[in-house]
C-alpha positions in Angstrom: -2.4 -0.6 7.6 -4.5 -2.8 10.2 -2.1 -6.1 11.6 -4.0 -9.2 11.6 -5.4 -11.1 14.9 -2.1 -13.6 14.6 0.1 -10.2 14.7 -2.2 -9.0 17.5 -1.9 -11.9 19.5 2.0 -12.4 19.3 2.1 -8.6 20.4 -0.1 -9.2 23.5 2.5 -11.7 24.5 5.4 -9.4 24.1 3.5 -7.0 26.4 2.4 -10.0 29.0 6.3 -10.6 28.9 7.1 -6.5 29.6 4.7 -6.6 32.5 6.0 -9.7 33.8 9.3 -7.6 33.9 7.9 -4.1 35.2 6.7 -5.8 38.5 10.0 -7.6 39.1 11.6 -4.0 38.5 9.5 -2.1 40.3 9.5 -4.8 43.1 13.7 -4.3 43.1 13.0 -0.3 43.2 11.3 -1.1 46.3 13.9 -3.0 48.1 16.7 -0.4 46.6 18.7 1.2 49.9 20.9 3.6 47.8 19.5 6.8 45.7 21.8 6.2 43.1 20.1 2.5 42.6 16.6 3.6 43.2 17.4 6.4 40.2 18.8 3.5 37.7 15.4 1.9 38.6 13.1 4.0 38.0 15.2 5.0 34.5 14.2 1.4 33.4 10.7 1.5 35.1 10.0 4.4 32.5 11.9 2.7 29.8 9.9 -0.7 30.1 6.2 1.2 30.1 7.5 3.6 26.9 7.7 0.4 25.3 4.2 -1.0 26.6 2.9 2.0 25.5 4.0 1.6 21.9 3.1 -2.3 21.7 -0.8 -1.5 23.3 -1.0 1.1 20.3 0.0 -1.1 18.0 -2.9 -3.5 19.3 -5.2 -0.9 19.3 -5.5 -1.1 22.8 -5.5 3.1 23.5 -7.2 3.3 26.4 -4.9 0.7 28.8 -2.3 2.8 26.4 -2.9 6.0 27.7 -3.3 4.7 31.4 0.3 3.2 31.4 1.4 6.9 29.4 -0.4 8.7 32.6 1.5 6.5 35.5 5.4 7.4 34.1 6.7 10.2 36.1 7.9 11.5 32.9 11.9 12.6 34.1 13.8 11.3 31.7 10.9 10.5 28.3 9.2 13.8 29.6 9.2 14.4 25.5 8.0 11.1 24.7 5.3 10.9 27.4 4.2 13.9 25.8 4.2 12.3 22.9 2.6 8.9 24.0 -0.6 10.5 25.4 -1.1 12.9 22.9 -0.9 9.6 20.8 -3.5 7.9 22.6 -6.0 10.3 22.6 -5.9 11.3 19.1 -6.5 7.4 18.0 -9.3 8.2 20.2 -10.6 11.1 18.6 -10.9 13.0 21.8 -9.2 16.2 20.5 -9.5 18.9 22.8 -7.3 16.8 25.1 -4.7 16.0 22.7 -4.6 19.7 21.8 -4.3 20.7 25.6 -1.2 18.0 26.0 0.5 18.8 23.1 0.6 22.7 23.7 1.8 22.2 27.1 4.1 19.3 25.6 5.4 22.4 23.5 6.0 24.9 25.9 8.3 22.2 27.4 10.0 21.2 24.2 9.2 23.4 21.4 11.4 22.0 19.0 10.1 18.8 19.4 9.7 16.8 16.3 7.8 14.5 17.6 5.3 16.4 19.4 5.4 18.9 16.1 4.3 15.9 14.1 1.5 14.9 16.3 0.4 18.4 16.8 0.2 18.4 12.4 -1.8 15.3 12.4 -4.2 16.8 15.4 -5.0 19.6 12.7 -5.4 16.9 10.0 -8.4 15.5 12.0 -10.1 18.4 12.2 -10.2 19.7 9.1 -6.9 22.3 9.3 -5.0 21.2 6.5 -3.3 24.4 5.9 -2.3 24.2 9.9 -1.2 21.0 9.3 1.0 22.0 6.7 2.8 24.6 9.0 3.6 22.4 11.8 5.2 19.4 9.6 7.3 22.0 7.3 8.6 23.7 10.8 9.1 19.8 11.5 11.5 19.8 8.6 13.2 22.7 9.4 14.2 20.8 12.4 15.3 17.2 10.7 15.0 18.3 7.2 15.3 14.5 6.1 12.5 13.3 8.6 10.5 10.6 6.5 8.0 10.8 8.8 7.7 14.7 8.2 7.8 14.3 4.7 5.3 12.0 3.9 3.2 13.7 6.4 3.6 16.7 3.9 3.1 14.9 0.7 -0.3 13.9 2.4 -1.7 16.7 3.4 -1.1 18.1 0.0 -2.3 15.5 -1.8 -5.3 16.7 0.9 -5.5 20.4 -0.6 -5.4 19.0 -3.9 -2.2 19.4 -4.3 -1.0 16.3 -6.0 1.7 16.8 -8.2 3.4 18.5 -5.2 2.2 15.4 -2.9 4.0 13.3 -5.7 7.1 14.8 -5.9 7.7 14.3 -2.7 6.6 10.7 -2.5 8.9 9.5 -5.5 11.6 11.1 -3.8 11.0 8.6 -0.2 10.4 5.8 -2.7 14.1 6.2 -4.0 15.6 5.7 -0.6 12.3 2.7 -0.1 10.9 1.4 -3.2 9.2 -1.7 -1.4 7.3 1.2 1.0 3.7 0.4 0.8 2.6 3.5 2.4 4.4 5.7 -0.5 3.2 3.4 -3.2 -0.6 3.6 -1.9 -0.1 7.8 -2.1 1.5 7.9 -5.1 -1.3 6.0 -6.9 -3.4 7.9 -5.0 -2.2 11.4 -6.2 -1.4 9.5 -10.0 -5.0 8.6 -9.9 -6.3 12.3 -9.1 -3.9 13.6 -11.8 -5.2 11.7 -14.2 -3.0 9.1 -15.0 -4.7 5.9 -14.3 -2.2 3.6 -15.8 0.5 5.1 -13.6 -1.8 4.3 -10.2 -2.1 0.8 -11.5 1.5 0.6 -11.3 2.1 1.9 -7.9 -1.2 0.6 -6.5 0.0 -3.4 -7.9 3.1 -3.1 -6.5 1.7 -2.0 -3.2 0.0 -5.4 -2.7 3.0 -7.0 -4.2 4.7 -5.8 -1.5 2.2 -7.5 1.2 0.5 -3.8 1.8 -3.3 -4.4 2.7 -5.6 -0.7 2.3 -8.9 -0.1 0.9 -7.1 2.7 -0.7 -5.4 0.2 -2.9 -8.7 -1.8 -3.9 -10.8 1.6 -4.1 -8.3 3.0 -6.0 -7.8 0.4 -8.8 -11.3 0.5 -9.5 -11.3 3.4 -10.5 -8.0 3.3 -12.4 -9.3 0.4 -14.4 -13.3 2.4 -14.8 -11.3 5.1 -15.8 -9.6 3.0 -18.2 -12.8 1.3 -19.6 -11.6 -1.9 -18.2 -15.2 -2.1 -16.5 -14.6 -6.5 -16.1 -11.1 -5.6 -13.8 -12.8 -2.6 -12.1 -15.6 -5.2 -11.2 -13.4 -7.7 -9.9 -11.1 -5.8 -7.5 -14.0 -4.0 -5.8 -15.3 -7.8 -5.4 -12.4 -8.1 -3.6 -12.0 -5.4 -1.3 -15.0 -5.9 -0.1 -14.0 -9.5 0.9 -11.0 -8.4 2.4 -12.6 -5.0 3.9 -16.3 -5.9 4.7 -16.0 -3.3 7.7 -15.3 -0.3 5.2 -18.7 1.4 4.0 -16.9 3.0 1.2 -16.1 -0.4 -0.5 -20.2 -1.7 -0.8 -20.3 1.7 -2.3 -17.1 1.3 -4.8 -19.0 -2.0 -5.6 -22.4 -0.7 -5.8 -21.2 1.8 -8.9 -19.3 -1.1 -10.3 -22.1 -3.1 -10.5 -24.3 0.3 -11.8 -21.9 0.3 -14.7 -22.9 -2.8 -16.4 -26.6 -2.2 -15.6 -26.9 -4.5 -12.7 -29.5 -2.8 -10.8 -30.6 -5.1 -8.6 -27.0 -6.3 -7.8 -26.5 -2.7 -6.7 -29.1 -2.1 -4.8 -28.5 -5.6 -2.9 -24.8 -4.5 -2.0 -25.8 -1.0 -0.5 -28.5 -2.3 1.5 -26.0 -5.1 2.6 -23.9 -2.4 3.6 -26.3 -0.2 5.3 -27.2 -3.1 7.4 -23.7 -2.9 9.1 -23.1 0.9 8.5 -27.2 2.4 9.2 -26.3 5.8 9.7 -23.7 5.9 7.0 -24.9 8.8 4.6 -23.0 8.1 1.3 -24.5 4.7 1.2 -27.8 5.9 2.3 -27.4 8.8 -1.2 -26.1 5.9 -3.1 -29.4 4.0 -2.5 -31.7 7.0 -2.9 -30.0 7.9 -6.4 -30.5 4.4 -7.6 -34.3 4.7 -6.3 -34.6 7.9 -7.9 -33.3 6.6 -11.4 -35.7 3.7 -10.9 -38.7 5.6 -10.3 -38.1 7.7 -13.0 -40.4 5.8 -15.5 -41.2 9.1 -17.5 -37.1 9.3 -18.2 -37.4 13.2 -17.9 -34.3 13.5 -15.1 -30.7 13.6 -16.2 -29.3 9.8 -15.1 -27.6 10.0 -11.5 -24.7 7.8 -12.5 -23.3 9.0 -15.5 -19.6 8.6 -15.4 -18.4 6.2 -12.9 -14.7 6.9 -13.0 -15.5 10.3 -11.7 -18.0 8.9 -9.2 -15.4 6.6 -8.1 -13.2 9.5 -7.7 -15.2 11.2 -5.5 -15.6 7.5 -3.7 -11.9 7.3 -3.3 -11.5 10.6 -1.9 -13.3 9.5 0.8 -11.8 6.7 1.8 -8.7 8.8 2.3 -10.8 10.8 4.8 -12.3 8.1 6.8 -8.9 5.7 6.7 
């Protein structure tokens, strides 16, 4: 889930504060006369930048993050220096790096369940779901009550298809946290894909009860409510996730086939080319726009309509935003 600006900004000043207190340390580290002193220094010099690290990620900020992972010596958070880059770069998407710095993060701690998980949501990116799957269950074999580990799992099932599987596993983290936004948006997500669209409503409502912002969530209850014939609800919540995620292509398309649905044509269109004004080189809008200019050329009526069940379409839509979140 993306933090607002007022989050980002409060954040920036925790950091301005932790740099503030690096140079002071670091300034001591250079007046220190004793080894033992100049060791107790540095311990908190690596300390004080792990801590950085995490806050610039949290801002988004991967590049400044990755420079501050690069300057710790790495004696004492050798594991979590490891962990930090390889962090940084994947948020990046520069994955040949993050590969090379998490094997070599490996051969130094191979039971690492940190570096384990990073190295399963490296294979994620690319495509190697089945990889994936093998690093986060040797993760659990490790800390077999990792949450992190597990919902990594239930996701990369629900990935393959796997949703029942996926589910099981996420009802199981929401006992220990009902309120969990991230478990409620996947078990919607996987309810949804099952076919039970009255069950995603549920988990999907309570999400955004909850404060927990996705364009899973919106996506998702459109379809849940298409799929239910509630075509007025469906229309309103993609309406709204597009206002509160105008920087997601997927939602002008969600809104696009919501509009389709009551025979809005020209509303349809609108949307999509509003979207492909911020998203050109987007190819599901630019197929969304050519199937409703192929149905609208099609004065003769001898094709099969392009849009004829939305629920499904809007499954296929939703799938997709799991790729691109």
């Amino acid at each position: 889930m993306e933090i607002s600006e007022e989050d980002k900004a409060s954040i920036r000043k925790e950091i301005a504060k932790l740099s503030q207190r690096l140079e002071r340390v670091q300034q001591k580290y250079q007046q220190a006369k004793t080894s033992d002193r100049k060791e107790t220094l540095e311990l908190l010099i690596e300390d004080i930048k792990l801590h950085i690290g995490y806050k610039l990620n949290d801002c988004g900020d991967y590049e400044e993050e990755l420079k501050v992972y690069q300057s710790m010596s790495g004696k004492k958070y050798g594991e979590f220096k490891y962990n930090g880059l390889s962090m940084a770069l994947l948020m990046m998407e520069r994955y040949d790096e993050t590969r090379r710095v998490l094997e070599e993060g490996l051969q130094r701690f191979p039971n690492s369940h940190f570096l384990l998980l990073k190295m399963g949501d490296l294979c994620k990116c690319q495509g190697l779901c089945i990889d994936a799957l093998k690093y986060f269950k040797k993760a659990l074999k490790n800390c077999p009550d990792s949450y992190l580990a597990l919902y990594s799992k239930a996701t990369t099932l629900s990935e393959l298809g796997f949703y029942e599987d996926s589910l099981s596993i996420v009802r199981k983290l929401l006992e220990e946290d009902p309120d969990h936004g991230s478990y409620l948006c996947e078990a919607g997500y996987c309810s949804q894909l099952m076919g039970y669209p009255e069950e995603a409503v549920e988990y999907y409502k309570k999400a955004l009860d909850c404060g927990y912002l996705s364009n899973v969530i919106y996506g998702g209850l459109a379809c849940a409510y298409s799929h239910m014939g509630f075509n007025h609800d469906a229309l309103e919540i993609a309406q709204k996730g597009l206002k509160e995620f105008p920087d997601s292509p997927c939602m002008y398309e969600i809104l696009s086939r919501c509009y389709m649905e009551y025979g809005w044509v020209d509303e349809a269109r609108s949307i999509l080319e509003e979207g492909l004004k911020k998203f050109p080189d987007d190819e599901d809008l630019q197929e969304a726009l050519q199937i409703i200019d192929d149905d609208m050329n099609d004065t003769d009526g001898t094709k099969e309509p392009a849009l004829i069940s939305i629920s499904l379409l809007l499954s296929s839509i939703l799938k997709s935003i799991k790729k691109k979140k």
